[in-house]
C-alpha atoms as one frame of an Amber mdcrd trajectory, in Angstrom:
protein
 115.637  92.710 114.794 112.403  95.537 114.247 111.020  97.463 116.425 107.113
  96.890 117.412 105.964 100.200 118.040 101.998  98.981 118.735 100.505 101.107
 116.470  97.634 100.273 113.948  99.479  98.097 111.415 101.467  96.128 114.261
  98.019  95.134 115.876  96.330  94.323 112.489  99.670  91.887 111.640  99.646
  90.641 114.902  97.860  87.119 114.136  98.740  83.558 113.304  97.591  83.818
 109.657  98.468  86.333 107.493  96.007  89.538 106.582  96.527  89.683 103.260
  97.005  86.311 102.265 100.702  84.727 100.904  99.825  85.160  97.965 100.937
  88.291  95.469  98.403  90.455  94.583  96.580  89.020  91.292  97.861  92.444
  89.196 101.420  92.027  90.175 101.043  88.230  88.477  99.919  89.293  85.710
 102.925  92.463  85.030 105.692  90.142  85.403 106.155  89.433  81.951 106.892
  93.048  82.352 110.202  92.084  84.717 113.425  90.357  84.113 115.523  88.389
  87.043 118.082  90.278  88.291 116.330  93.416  88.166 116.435  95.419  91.256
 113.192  95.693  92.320 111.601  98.135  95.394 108.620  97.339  96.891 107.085
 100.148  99.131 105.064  99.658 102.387 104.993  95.683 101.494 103.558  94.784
 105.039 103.566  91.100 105.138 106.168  90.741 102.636 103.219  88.775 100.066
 104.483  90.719  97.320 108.079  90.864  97.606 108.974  87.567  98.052 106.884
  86.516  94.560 109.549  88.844  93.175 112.274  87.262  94.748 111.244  83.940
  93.657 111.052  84.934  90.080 114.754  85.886  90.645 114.843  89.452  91.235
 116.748  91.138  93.476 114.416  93.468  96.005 114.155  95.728  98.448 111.512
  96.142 100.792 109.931  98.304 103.699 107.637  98.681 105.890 106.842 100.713
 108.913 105.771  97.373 110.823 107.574  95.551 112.724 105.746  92.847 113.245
 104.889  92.564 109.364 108.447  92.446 108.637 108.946  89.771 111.174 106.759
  87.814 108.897 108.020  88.642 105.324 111.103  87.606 106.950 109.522  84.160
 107.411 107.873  84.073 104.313 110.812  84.647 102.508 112.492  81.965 104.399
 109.762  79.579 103.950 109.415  79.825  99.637 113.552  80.033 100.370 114.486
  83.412  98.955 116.056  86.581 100.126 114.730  90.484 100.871 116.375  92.958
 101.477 114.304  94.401 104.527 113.855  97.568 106.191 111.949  99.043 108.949
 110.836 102.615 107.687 107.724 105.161 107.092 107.393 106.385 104.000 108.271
 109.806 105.442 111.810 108.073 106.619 112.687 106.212 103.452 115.977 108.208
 101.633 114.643 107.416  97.944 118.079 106.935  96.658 117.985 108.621  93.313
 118.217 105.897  90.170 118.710 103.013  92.014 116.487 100.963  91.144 115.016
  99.035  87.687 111.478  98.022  89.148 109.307 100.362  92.117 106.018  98.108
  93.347 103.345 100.166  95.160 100.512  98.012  95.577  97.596  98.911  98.120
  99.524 101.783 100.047  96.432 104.162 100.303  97.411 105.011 103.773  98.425
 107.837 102.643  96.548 111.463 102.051  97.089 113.574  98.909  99.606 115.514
 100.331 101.498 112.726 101.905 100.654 111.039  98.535 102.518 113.593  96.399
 106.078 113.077  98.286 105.300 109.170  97.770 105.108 109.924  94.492 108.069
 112.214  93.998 110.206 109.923  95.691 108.950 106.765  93.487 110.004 108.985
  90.275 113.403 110.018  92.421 114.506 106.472  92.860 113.073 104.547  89.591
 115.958 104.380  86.978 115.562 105.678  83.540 113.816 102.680  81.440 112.856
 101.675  84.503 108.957  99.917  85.188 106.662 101.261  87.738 103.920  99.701
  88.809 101.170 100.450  90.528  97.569  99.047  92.229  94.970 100.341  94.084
  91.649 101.010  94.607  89.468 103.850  92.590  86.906 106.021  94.530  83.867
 104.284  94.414  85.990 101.712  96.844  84.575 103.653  99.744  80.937 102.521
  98.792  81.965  98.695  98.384  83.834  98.521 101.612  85.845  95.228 100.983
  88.947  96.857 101.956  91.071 100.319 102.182  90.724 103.015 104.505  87.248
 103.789 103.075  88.365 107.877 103.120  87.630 108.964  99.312  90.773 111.429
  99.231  93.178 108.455  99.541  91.512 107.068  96.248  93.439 107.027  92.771
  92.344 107.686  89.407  93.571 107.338  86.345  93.976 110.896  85.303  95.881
 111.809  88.991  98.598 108.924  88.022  99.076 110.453  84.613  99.335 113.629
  85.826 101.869 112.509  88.602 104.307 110.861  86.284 104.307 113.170  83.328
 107.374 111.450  81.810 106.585 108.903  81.510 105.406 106.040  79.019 102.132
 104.109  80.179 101.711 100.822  79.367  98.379  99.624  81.116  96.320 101.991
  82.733  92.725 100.436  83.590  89.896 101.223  86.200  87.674  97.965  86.558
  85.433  96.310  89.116  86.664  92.770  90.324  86.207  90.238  92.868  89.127
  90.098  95.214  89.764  87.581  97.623  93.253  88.111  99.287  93.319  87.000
 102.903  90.577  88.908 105.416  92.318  92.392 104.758  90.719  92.479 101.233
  87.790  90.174  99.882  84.902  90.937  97.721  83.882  93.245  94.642  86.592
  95.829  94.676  87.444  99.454  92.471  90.579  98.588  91.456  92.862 100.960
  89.461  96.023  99.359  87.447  98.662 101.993  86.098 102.245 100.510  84.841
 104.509 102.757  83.032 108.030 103.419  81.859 110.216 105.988  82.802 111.545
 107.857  79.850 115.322 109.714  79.864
């Protein structure tokens, strides 16, 4: 059904257990209360599929992609396993369309893949897609990451920080926005003291 195109993230995937855990990320537990079921919900370079299907179990309805085809393979059974549905899709974040106002909820958690250039269009398409009213929320990991090395791509430019997120979504309402030190212990890919940045705002219009 995907392609494997043996590149990085297909070889990282490509194990019995999964790298991140099965678990949702301990931020996106603790927004919910944010969500309502039957929201559409998109969840952007979701890899293993950990995050999306938590969604989908709390009953709403999401979208998910990744460039991987051998993480999707196991979202799929994920999903299948805690018995709910994803919509799935094999795509790069250059590829994805970003259908404008289509959706109620946009997840980007742990995506720093990406440079600040590549970054920006991430960004602008996140705002494109996101209804007005509409929740983002994002997670990731602050600069001094790079020191603790428990996970990331340990290159300082693909860091956030508060003030960039603000800046990047202008219009809209923030409702968390914290940079904090925490232990972390979500399957090999990420385990120990991490710089984690939380940012979850509403789209006003």
């Amino acid at each position: 059904m995907w392609t494997r195109r043996n590149d990085r993230w297909d070889t990282r995937y490509d194990r019995e257990d999964y790298l991140f855990g099965t678990e949702p990320a301990a931020f996106l537990q603790r927004e919910t209360m944010r969500l309502s079921a039957g929201e559409r919900a998109l969840c952007i370079a979701d890899g293993e599929g950990r995050n999306s299907v938590f969604l989908a179990a709390r009953g709403l309805q999401v979208t998910a992609f990744d460039a991987s085809g051998v993480g999707l393979e196991k979202a799929q059974r994920l999903a299948e396993a805690r018995a709910v549905e994803i919509d799935l899709h094999q795509s790069t974040v250059e590829d994805w369309e970003w259908t404008p106002e289509a959706f109620d909820v946009v997840v980007a958690i742990f995506i720093q893949f990406a440079g600040p250039d590549l970054r920006a269009e991430i960004f602008r398409g996140m705002d494109r897609t996101l209804k007005p009213g509409g929740h983002l929320l994002i997670h990731g990991y602050g600069p001094r990451q790079v020191d603790y090395g428990t996970g990331g791509p340990g290159v300082v430019e693909n860091m956030y920080d508060l003030l960039m997120l603000r800046e990047a979504f202008p219009g809209y309402r923030v409702l968390h926005a914290d940079d904090y030190d925490a232990e972390v212990d979500e399957g090999e890919g990420h385990r120990g003291t991490s710089a984690l940045i939380d940012f979850v705002a509403v789209k006003e219009g």
